[in-house]
LUMDO-364925 format. One record per residue: z, x, y of N, C-alpha, C, O, CB in turn; residue number from 1; residue in one letter. Coordinates in Angstrom, 2 decimals, padded with zeros to 5 digits. Glycine has a CB too. Layout:
REM LUMDO-364925
[[Z X Y] [Z X Y] [Z X Y] [Z X Y] [Z X Y] NUM 'A'] ...
END
This chain:
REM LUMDO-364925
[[-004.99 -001.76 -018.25] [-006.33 -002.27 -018.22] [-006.73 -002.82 -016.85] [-007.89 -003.21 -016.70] [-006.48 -003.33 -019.26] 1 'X'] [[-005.91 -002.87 -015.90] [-006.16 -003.50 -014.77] [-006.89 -002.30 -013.80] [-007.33 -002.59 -012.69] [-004.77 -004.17 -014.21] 2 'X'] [[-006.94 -001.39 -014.18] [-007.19 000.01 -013.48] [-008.82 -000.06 -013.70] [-009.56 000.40 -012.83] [-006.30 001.54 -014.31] 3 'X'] [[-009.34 -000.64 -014.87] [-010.94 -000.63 -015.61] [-010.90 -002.14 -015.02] [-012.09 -002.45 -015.10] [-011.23 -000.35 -017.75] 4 'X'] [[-010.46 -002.85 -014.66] [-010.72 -004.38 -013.87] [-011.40 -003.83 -012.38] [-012.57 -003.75 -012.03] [-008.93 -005.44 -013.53] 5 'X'] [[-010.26 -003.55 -011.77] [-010.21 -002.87 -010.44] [-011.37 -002.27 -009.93] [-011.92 -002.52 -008.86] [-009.30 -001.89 -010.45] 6 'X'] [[-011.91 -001.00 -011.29] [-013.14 -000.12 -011.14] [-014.13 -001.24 -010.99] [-014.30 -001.76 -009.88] [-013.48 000.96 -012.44] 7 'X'] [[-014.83 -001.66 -012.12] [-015.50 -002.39 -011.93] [-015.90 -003.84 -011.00] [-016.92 -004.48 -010.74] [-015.43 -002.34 -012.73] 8 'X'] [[-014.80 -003.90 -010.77] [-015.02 -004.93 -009.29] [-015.37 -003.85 -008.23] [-016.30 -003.80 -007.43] [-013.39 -005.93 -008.67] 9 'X'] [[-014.65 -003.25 -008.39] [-015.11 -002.10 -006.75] [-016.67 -001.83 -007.03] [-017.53 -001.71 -006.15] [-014.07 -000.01 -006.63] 10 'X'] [[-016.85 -001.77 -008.18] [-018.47 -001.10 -008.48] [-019.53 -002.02 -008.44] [-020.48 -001.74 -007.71] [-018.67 -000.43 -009.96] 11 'X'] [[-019.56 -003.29 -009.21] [-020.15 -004.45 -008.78] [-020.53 -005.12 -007.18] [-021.53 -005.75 -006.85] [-019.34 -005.21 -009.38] 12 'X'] [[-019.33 -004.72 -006.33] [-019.02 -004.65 -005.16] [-019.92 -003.66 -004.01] [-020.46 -003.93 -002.95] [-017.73 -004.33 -005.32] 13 'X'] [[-019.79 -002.47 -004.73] [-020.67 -001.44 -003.88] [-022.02 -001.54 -004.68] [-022.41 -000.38 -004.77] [-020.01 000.28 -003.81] 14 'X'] [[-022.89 -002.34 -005.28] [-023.90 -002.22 -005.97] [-024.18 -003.59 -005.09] [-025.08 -003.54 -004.25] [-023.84 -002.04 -007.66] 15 'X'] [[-023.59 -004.55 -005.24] [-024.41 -005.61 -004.43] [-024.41 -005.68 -002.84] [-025.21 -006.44 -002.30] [-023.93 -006.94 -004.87] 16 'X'] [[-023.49 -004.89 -002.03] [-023.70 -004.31 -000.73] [-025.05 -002.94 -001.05] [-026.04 -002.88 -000.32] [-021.94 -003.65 -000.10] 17 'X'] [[-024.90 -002.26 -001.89] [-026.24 -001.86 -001.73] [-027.52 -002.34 -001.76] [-028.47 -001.92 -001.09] [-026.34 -001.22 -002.29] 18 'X'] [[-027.51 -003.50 -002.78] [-028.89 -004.37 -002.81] [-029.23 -004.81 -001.30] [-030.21 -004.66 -000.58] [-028.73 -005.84 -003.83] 19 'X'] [[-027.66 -005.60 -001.09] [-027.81 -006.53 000.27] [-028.52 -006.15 001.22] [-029.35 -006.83 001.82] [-026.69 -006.78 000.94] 20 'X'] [[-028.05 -004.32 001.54] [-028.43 -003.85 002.41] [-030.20 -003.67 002.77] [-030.75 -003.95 003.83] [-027.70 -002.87 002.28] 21 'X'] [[-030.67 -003.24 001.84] [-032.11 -003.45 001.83] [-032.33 -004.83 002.22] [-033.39 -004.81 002.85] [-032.76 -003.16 000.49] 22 'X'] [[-031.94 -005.89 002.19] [-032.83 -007.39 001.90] [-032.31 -007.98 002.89] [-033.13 -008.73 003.43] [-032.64 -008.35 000.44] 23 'X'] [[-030.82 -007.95 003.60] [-030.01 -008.84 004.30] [-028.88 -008.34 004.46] [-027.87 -008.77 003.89] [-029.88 -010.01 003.78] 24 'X'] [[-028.91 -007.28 005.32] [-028.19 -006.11 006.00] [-026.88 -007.21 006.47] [-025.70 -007.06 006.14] [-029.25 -005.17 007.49] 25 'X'] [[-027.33 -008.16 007.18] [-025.82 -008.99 007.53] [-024.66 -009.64 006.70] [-023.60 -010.22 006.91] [-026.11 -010.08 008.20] 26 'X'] [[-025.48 -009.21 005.62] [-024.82 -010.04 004.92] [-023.36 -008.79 003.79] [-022.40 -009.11 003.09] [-026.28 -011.02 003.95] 27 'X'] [[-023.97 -007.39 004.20] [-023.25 -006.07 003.24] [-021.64 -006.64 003.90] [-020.78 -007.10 003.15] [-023.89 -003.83 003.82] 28 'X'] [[-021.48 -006.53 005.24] [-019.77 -006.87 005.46] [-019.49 -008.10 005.03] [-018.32 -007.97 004.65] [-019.19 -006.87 006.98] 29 'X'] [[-019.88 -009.55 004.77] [-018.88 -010.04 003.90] [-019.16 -009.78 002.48] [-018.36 -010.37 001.76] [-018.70 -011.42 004.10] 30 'X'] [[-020.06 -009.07 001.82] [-019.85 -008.98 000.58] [-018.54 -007.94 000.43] [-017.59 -008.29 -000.29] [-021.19 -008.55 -000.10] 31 'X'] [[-018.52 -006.85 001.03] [-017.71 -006.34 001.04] [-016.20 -006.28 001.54] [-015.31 -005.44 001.45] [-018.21 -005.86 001.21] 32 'X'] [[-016.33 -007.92 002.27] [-015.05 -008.14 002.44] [-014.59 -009.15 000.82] [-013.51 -009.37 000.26] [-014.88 -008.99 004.12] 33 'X'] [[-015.60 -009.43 000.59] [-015.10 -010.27 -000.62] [-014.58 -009.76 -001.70] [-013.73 -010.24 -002.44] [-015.98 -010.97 -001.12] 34 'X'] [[-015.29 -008.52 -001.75] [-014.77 -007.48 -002.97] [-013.38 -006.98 -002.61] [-012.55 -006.66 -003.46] [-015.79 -006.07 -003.18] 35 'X'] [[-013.21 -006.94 -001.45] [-012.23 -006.45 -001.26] [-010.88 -007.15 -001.19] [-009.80 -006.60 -001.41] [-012.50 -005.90 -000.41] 36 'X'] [[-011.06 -008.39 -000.87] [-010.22 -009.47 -001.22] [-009.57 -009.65 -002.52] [-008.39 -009.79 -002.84] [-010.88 -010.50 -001.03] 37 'X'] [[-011.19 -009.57 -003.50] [-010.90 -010.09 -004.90] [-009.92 -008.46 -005.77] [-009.21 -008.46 -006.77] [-012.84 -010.62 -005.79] 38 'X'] [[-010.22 -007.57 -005.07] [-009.16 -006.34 -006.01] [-007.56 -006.66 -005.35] [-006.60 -006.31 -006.03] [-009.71 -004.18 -005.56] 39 'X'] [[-007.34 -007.28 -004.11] [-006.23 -006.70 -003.73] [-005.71 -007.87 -004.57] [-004.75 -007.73 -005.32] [-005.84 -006.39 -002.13] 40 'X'] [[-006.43 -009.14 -004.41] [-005.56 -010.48 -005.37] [-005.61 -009.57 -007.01] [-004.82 -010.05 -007.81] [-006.84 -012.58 -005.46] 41 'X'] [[-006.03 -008.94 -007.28] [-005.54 -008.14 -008.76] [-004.30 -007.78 -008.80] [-003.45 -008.12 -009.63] [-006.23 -006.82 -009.09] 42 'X'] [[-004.17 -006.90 -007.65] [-003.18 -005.50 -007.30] [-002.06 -006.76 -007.22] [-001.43 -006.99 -008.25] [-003.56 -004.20 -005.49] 43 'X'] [[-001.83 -007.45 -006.23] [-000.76 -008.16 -005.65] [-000.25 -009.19 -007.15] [000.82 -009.79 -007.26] [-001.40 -009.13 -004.07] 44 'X'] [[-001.00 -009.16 -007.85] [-001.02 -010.21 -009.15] [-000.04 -008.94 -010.20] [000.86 -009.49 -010.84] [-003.15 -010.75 -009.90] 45 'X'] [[-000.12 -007.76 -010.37] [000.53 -006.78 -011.16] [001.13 -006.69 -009.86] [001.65 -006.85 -010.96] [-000.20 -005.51 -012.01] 46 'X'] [[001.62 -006.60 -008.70] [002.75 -006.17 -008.43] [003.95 -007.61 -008.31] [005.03 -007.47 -007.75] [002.48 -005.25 -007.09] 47 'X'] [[003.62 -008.63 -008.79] [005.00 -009.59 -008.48] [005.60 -009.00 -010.15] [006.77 -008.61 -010.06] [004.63 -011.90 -008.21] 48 'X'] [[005.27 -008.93 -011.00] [005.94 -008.16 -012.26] [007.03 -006.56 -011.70] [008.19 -006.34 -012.03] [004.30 -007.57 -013.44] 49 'X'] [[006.46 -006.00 -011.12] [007.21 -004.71 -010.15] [008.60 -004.92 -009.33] [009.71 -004.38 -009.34] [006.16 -004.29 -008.91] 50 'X'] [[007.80 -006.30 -008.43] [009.44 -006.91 -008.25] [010.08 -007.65 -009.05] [011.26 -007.29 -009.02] [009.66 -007.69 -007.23] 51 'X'] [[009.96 -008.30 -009.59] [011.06 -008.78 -010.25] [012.00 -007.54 -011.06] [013.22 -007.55 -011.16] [010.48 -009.89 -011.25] 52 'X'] [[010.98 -006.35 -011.66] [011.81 -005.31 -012.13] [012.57 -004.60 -010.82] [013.49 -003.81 -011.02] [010.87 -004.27 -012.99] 53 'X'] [[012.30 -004.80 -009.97] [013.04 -003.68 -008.94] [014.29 -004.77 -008.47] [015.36 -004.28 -008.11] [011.83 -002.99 -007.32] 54 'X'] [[014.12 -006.18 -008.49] [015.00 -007.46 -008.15] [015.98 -007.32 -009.31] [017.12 -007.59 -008.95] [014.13 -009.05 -008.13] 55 'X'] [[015.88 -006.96 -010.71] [016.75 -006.89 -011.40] [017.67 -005.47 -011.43] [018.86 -005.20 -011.61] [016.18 -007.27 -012.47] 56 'X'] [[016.75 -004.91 -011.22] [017.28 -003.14 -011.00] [018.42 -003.31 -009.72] [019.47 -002.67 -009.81] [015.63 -001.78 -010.33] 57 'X'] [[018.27 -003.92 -008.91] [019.20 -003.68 -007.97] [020.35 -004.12 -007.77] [021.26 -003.67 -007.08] [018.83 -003.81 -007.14] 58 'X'] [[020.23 -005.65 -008.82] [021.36 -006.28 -008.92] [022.04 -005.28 -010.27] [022.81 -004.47 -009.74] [021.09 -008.03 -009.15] 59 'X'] [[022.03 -005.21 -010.72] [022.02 -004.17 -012.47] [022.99 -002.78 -011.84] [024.02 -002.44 -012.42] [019.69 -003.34 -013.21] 60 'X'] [[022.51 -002.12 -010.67] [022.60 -000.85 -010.51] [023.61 -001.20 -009.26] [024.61 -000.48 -009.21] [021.16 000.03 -010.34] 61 'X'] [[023.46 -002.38 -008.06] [024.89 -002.70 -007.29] [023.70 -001.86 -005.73] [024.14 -001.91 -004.58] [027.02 -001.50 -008.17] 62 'X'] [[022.64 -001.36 -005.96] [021.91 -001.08 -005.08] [021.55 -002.06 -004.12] [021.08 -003.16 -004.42] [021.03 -000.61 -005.58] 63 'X'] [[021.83 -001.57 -002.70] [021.89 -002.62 -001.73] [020.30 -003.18 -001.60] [019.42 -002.33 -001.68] [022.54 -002.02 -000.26] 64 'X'] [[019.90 -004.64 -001.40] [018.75 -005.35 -001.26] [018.08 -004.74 -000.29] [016.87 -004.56 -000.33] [018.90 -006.68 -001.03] 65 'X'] [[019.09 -004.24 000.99] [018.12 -004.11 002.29] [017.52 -002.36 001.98] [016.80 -001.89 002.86] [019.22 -004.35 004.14] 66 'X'] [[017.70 -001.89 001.32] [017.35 -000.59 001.18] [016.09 -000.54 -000.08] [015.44 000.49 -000.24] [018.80 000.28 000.84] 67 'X'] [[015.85 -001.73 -000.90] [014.75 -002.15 -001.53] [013.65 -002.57 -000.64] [012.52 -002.10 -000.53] [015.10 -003.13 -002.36] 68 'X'] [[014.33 -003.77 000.10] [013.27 -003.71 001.06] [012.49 -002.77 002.13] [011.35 -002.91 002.57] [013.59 -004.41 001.57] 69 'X'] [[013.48 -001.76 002.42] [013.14 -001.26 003.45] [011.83 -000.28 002.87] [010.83 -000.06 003.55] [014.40 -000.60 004.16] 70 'X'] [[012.06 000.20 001.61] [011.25 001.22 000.38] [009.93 000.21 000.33] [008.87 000.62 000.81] [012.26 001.43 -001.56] 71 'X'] [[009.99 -000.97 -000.19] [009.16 -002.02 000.33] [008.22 -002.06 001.79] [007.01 -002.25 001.81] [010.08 -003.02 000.40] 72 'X'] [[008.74 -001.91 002.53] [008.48 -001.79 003.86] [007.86 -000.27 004.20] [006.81 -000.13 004.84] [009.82 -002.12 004.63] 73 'X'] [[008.57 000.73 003.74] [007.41 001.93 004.03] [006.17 001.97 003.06] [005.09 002.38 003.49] [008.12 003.45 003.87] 74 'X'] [[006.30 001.60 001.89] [005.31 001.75 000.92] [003.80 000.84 001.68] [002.67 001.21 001.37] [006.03 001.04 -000.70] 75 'X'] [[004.07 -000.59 002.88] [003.70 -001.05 003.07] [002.99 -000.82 004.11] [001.80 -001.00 004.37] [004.17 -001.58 002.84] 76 'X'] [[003.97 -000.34 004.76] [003.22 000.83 006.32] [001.87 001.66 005.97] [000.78 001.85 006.50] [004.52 002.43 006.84] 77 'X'] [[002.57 002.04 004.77] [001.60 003.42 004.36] [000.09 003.02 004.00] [-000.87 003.56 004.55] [002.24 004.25 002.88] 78 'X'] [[-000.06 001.78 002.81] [-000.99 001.22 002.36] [-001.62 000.63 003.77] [-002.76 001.03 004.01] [-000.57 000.29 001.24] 79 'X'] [[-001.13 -000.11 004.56] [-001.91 -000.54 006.02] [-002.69 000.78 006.79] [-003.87 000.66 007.11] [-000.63 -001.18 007.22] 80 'X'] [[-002.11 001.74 007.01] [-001.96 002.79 007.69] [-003.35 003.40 007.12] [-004.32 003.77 007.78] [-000.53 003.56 007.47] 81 'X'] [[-003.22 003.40 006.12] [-004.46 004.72 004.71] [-005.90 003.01 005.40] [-006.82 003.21 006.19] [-003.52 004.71 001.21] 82 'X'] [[-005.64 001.96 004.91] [-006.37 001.61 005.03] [-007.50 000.98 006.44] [-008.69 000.68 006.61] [-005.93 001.22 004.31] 83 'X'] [[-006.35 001.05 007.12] [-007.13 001.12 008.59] [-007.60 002.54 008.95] [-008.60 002.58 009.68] [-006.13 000.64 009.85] 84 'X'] [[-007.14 003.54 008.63] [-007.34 004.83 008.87] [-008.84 005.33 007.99] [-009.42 006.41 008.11] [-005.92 005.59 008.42] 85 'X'] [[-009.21 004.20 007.14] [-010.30 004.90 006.28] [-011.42 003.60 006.90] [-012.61 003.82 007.12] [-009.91 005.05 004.18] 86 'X'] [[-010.84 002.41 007.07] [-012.24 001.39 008.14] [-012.80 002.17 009.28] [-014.02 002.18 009.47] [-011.59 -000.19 009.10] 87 'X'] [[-011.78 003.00 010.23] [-011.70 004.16 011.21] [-012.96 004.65 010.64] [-014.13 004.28 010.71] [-010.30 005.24 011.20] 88 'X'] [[-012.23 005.76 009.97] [-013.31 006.52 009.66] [-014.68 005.99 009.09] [-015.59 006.56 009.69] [-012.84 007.35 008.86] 89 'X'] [[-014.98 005.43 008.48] [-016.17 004.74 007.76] [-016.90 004.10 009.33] [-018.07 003.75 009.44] [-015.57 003.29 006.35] 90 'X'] [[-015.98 004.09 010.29] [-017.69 003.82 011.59] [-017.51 004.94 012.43] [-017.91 004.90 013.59] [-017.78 002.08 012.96] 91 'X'] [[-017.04 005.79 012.04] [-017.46 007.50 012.19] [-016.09 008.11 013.23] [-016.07 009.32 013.45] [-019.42 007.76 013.22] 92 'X'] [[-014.88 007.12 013.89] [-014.12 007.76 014.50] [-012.95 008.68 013.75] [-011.73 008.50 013.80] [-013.72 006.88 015.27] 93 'X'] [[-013.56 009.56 013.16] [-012.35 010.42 012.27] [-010.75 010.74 013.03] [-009.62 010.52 012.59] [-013.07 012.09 011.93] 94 'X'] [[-011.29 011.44 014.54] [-010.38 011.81 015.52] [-009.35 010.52 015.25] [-008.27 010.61 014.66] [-011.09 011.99 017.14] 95 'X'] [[-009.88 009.40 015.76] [-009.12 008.21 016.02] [-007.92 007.77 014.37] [-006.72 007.58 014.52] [-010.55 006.85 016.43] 96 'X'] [[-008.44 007.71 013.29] [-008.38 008.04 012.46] [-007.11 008.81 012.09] [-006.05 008.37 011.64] [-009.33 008.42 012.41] 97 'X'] [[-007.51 010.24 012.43] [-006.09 011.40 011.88] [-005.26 010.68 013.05] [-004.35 010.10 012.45] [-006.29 013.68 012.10] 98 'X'] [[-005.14 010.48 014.15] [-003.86 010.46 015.11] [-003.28 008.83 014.60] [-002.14 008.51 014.93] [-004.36 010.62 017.15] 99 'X'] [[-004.06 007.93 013.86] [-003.45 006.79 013.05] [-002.45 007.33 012.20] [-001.25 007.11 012.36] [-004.46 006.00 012.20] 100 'X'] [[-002.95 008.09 011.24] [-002.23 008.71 010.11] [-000.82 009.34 010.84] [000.35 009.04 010.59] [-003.26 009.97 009.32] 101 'X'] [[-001.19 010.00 011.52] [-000.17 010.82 011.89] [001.23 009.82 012.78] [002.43 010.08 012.87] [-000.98 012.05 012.89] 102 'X'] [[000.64 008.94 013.16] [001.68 008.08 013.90] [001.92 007.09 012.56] [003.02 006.55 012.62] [001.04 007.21 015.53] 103 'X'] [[001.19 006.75 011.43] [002.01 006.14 010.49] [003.14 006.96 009.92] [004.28 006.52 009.77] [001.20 005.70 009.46] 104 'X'] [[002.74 008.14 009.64] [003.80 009.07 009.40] [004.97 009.04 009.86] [005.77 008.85 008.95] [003.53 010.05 009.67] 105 'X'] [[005.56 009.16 011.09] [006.47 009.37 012.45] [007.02 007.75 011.89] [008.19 007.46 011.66] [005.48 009.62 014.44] 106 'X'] [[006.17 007.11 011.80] [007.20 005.31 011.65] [007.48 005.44 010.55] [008.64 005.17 010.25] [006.48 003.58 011.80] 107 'X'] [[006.73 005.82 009.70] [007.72 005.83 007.96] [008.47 007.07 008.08] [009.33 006.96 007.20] [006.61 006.00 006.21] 108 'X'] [[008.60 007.91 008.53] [009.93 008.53 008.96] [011.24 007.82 009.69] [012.44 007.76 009.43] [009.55 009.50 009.84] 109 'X'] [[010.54 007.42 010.53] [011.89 006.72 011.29] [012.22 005.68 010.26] [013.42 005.44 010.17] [011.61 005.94 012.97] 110 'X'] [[011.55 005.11 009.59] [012.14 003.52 009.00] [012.80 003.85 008.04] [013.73 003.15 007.63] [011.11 002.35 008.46] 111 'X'] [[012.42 005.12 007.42] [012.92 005.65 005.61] [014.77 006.01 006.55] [015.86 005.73 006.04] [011.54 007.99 004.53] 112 'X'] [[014.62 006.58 007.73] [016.26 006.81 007.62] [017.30 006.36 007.10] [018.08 006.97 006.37] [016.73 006.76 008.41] 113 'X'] [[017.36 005.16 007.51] [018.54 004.19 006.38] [018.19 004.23 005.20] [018.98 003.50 004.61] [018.71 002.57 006.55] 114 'X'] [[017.20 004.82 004.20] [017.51 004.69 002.93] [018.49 006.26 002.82] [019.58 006.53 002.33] [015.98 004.47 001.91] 115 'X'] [[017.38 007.10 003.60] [018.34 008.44 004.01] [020.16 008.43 003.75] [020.89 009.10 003.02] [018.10 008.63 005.82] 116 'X'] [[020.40 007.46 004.62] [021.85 007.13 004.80] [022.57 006.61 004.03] [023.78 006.79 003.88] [022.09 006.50 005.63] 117 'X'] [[021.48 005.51 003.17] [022.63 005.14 002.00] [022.45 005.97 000.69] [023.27 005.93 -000.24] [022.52 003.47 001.52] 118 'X'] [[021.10 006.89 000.68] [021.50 007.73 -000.55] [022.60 008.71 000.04] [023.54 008.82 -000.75] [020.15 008.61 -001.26] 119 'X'] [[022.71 009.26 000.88] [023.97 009.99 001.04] [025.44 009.59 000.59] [026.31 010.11 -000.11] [024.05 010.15 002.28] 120 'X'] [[025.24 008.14 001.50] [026.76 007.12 000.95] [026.47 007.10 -000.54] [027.63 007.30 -000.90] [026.90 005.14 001.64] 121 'X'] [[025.76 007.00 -001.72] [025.70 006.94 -002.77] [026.50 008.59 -003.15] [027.56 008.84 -003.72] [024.21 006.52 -003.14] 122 'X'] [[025.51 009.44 -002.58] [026.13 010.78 -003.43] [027.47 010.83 -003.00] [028.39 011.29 -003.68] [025.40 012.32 -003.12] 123 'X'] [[027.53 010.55 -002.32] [029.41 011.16 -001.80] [029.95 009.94 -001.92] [030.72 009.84 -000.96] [029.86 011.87 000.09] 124 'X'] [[030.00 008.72 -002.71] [030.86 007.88 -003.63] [030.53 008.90 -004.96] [031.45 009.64 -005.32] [030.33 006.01 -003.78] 125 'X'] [[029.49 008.95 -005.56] [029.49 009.95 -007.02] [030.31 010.90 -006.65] [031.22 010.92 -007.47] [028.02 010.70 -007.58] 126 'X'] [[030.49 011.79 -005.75] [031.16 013.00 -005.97] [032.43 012.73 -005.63] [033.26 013.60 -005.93] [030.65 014.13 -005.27] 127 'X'] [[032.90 011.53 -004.97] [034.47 011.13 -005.18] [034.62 010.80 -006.20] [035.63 011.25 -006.75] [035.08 010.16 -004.47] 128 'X'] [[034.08 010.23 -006.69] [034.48 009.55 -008.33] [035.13 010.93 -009.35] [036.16 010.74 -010.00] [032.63 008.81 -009.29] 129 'X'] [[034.31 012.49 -009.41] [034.09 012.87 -010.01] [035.98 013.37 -010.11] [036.38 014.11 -011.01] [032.79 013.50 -009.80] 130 'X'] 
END
């Protein structure tokens, strides 16, 4: 149900930056920073439930912490990355934009390596075991 929360704040959100805009044009960027505030305190509110499941999963499963975090850490790149890459675009620099994306890419490549490395060390402890 948080997905029909979410919508409708975003929509309430782009309906009163549209009013604004007609009446008090200065005023559309903080409405729209406010909306945007008030979904991510949603999002961040359903994701401390996520960690604690991934905090128990790791102790449970013997999965190393720093390789949670690090999954943590690209997932986080990415969401920064998409979202500066779409403020970009929305004041018309698309160019500027794709070469964001593309260099978020290249760092969540490089950073994902060590998870790279310890799923390997995982498979080849499983296949000694076997």
């Amino acid at each position: 149900m948080i997905i029909f929360q979410l919508c409708c704040i975003a929509v309430i959100t782009a309906v009163c930056a549209f009013i604004l805009k007609s009446h008090m044009s200065a005023l559309v960027p903080l409405c729209l920073t406010a909306g945007g505030i008030i979904m991510f305190l949603f999002a961040f509110d359903y994701l401390s439930e996520s960690i604690e499941f991934l905090r128990s999963f790791s102790e449970t499963t013997g999965v190393d912490n720093q390789v949670i975090r690090l999954i943590f850490k690209i997932v986080g790149i990415g969401f920064i990355i998409e979202l500066t890459a779409s403020s970009v675009k929305e004041l018309g620099f698309e160019g500027v934009a794709d070469k964001l994306i593309l260099c978020g890419k290249i760092i969540i490549f490089v950073v994902a390596i060590p998870v790279l490395s310890s799923t390997y060390k995982i498979i080849l402890s499983l296949i000694n075991l076997a």
